[in-house]
N, C-alpha and C positions, 0 to 999 in steps of 0.2 A: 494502399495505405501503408505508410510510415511511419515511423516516429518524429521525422522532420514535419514530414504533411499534417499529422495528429497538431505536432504543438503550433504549426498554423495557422490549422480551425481554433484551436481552444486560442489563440493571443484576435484572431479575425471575429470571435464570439463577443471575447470583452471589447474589443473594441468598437464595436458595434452599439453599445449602452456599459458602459464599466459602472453604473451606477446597479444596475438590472443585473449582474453578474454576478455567480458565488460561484468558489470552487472548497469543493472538501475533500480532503487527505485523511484516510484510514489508514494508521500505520505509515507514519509521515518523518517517524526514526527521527535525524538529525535537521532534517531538511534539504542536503545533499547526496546522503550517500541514495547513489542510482536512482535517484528522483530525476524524472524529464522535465516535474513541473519547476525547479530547482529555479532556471536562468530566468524564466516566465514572471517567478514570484517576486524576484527581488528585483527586475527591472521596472512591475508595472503596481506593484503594493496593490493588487486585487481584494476584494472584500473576502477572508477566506477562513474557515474552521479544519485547526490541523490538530488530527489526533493523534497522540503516542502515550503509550502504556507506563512504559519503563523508565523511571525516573532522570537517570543521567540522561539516556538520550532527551528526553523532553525538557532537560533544562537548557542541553544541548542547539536543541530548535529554538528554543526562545532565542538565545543569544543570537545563531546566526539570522535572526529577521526582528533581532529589535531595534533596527533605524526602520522599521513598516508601523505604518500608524493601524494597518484596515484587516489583522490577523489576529483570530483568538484561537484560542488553545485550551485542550481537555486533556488533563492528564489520566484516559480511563483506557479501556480497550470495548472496542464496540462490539456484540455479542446477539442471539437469541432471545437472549433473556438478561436479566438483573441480575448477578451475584457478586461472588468474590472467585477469583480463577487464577491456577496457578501457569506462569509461561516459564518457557527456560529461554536465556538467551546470553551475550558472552557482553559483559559490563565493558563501559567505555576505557575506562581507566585501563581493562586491560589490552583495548586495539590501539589506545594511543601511545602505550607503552611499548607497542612495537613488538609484542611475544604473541602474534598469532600470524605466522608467515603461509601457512598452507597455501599451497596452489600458486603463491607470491614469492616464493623462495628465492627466484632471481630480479624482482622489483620492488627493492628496500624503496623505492620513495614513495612506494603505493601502503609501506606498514600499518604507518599511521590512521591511512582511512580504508582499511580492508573491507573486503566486503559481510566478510563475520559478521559487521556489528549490526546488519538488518537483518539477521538471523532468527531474533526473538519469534515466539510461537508458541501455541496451546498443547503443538505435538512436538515430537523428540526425536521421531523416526523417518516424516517426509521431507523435513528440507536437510540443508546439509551440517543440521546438528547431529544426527543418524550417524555422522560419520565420525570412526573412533579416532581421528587426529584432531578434533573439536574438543571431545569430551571433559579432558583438565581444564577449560576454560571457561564453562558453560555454570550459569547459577539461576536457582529459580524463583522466582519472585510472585506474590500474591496479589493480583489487579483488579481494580473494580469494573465491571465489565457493566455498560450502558444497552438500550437499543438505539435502531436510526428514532424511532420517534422521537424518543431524547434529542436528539441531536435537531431534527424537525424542528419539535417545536420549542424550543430553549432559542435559537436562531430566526426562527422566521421563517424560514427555508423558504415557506409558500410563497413569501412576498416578491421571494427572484425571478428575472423572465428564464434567467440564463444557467444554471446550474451545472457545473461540471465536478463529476465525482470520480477520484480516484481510490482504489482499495491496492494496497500490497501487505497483507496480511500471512503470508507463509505457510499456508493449509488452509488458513477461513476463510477464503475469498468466496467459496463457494454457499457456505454459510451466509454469510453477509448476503448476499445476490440472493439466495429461494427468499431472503425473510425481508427483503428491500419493498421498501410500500409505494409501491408504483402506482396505486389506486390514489394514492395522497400529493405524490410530486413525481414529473417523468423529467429525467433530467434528460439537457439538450447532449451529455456526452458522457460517457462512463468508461471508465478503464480500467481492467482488473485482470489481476495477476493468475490467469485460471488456463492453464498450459496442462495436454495429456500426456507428452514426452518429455516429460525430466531426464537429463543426461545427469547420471551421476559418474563419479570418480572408481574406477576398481576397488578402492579401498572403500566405499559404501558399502552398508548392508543388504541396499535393494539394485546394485549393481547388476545388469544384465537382467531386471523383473521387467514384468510389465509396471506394477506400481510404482510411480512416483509420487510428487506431489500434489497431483491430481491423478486421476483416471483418465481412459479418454471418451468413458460414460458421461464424468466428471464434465469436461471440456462442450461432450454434445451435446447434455443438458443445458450449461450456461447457457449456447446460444439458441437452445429453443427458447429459455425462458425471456431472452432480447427481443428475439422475433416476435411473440404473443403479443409483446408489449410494444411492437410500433417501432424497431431500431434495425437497420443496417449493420451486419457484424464485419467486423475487418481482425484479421491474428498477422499478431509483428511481434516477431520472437515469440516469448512465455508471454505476452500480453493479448488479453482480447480487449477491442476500441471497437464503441457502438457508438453509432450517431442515429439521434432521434429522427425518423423519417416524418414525424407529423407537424414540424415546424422546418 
């Protein structure tokens, strides 16, 4: 498995009933930056629920998929539990403004859509906000935080044959995954951002640690808890892709 092969099955899925089809995006940022499902959505206007927390970026997505008739949007962050929760993350205004080069130093055409700006996250220290050439750029903001049932049953969910979910959530992937109700909907395809080797940069804090932004406790739990539940695990790059074995 690939990520070419992955966006295959999932374009060969809807294809197959695009009426029976949903895909949801946890932490779906702008709608392009390092999204695969990116070229997928705006070629084929899938029935889809895309979540983003942080206001700019979320106004951000709308725009890039408002010629889509068949996408709704939550502007919460998906969580455990109901509250209010505070993320840090680096405001759009200031990656389009071109003042966050790190790691891009020598490809000014890449400024504008650094990859900073899917940085946002509940923690400060596992992805690469932890790192003190971030720091001046980084602001925090208070989100209303939902669960999946929420999202279940506000949508329908159950009524899909086809269910494809993605999470890139920045430390909660693993989160989201123990607390996902598998007993209520098993989706035919899951992909989530749950890697035990994070390469960080020298200049990190957890440079040369074993911690990243997972474990790789972290990593071999996720895929027992696939397996339990009926899914074939595939790891391409920081991503794990399960495909449901029971359909």
């Amino acid at each position: 498995m690939n990520n070419e092969k992955a966006m295959m099955a999932v374009k060969a899925l809807y294809l197959k009933d695009p009426d029976n089809f949903l895909l949801i995006e946890i932490g779906a940022n702008d709608g392009y930056c390092c999204d695969r499902m990116w070229d997928f959505v705006r070629e084929n206007d899938p029935h889809a629920v895309m979540v983003e927390p942080t206001p700019d970026y979320f106004a951000a997505l709308q725009e890039n998929y408002k010629h889509l008739s068949n996408i709704k949007y939550e502007n919460i962050a998906l969580s455990d539990t109901e509250t209010i929760a505070t993320m840090t993350y680096i405001p759009r205004e200031v990656i389009v403004s071109e003042k966050v080069r790190f790691r891009l130093e020598h490809s000014p055409h890449l400024w504008k859509e650094h990859w900073a700006q899917g940085l946002g996250s509940f923690y400060t220290d596992k992805n690469m906000l932890g790192d003190p050439n971030l720091s001046e750029f980084q602001v925090k903001i208070d989100v209303s935080t939902k669960t999946w049932d929420y999202i279940l049953d506000k949508y329908n969910v159950g009524d899909y044959n086809n269910v494809v979910v993605q999470t890139d959530c920045e430390g909660h992937d693993v989160v989201l995954l123990q607390n996902f109700p598998f007993d209520r909907i098993k989706p035919k395809m899951y992909f989530s951002e749950i890697y035990g080797k994070t390469r960080y940069p020298p200049s990190h804090p957890r440079y040369g640690k074993e911690a990243g932004l997972y474990s790789q406790d972290d990593e071999d739990a996720a895929k027992e808890i696939f397996r339990k539940n009926g899914y074939s695990v595939y790891q391409f790059g920081d991503m794990l892709a399960v495909l449901n074995r029971g359909k």
